[in-house]
N, C-alpha and C positions, 0 to 999 in steps of 0.2 A: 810364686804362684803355684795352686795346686792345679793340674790337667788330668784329663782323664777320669771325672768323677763321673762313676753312672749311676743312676736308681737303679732298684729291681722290684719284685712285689710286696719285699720286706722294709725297704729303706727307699728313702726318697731324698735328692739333690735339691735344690734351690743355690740362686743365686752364684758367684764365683765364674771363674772361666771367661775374665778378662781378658780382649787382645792387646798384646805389647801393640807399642806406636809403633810404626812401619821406619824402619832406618836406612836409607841409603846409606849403603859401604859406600860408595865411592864421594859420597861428600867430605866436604872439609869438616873436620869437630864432631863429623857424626859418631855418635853411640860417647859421646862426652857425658859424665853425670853430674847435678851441683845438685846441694840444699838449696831448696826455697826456705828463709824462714819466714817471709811475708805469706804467702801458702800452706807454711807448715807440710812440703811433699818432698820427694824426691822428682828429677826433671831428667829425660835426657832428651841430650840435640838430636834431631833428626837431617842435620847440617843444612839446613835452612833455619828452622825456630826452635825453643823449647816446648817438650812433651811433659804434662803430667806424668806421672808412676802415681794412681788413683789403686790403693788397696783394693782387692773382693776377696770375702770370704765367703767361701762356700755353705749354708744351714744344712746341717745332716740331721735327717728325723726318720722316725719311724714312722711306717705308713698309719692311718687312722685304725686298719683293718686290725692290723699286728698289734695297737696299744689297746685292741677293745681285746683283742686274743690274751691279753696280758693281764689284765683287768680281770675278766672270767676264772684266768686260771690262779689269781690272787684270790676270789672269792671262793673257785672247789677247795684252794687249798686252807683257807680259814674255815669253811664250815667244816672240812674233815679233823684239822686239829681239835677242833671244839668238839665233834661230836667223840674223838677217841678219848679225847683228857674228862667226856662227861661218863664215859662208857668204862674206864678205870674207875671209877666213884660209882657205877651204881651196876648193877650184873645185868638187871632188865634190861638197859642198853646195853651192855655189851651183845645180850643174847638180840637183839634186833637188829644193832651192826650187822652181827654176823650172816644177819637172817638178809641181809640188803646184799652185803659180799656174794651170800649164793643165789639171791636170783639176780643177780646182776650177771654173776658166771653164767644161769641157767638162758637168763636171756641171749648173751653172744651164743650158746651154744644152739640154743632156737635159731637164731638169726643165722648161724652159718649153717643151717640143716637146708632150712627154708631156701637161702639162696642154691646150695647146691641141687635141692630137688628144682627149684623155676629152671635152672638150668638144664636140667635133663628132659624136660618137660619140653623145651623150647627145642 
């Protein structure tokens, strides 16, 4: 049995985390095992009656949020391959690549001016 499984904001638990049946030590036979094969399980006495051994396994999954974050970053990374293998074959892309490269830099560089000025302002 697996114990101890947590989610977190990445990953998500389901299912598992089955409690063993409760055993008296101090019975007669208890914690005894036999095959069921009419059941098809494992059994153990609880020194009054037999217990199933009923399997859980635990579903580990990624949260919906993480497989859409995964998804996104499967699509910037095919549209960047495509546009570099189109931008090797022709200069005019490459020269506009380039031209997205520096206002994309020029942008972050706006963007941290801008925040550092709100801040002094405030």
């Amino acid at each position: 049995m697996i114990t101890n499984i947590t989610g977190s904001e990445y990953i998500q638990v389901s299912g598992g985390g089955s409690t063993p049946p409760f055993i008296s030590t101090s019975a007669i036979g208890a914690g005894m095992m036999r095959w069921n094969p009419n059941m098809n399980c494992i059994e153990v006495s609880d020194g009054v009656s037999w217990k199933q051994i009923v399997p859980s396994y635990p579903a580990i999954d990624l949260t919906p949020d993480v497989k859409n974050l995964l998804e996104w970053a499967r699509a910037q990374r095919t549209m960047y391959m495509r546009r570099l293998e189109a931008a090797q074959k022709n200069p005019a892309l490459l020269k506009a690549l380039e031209a997205i490269k520096r206002a994309e830099e020029n942008f972050e560089l706006l963007d941290s001016i801008s925040k550092d000025y709100k801040e002094e302002i405030l």
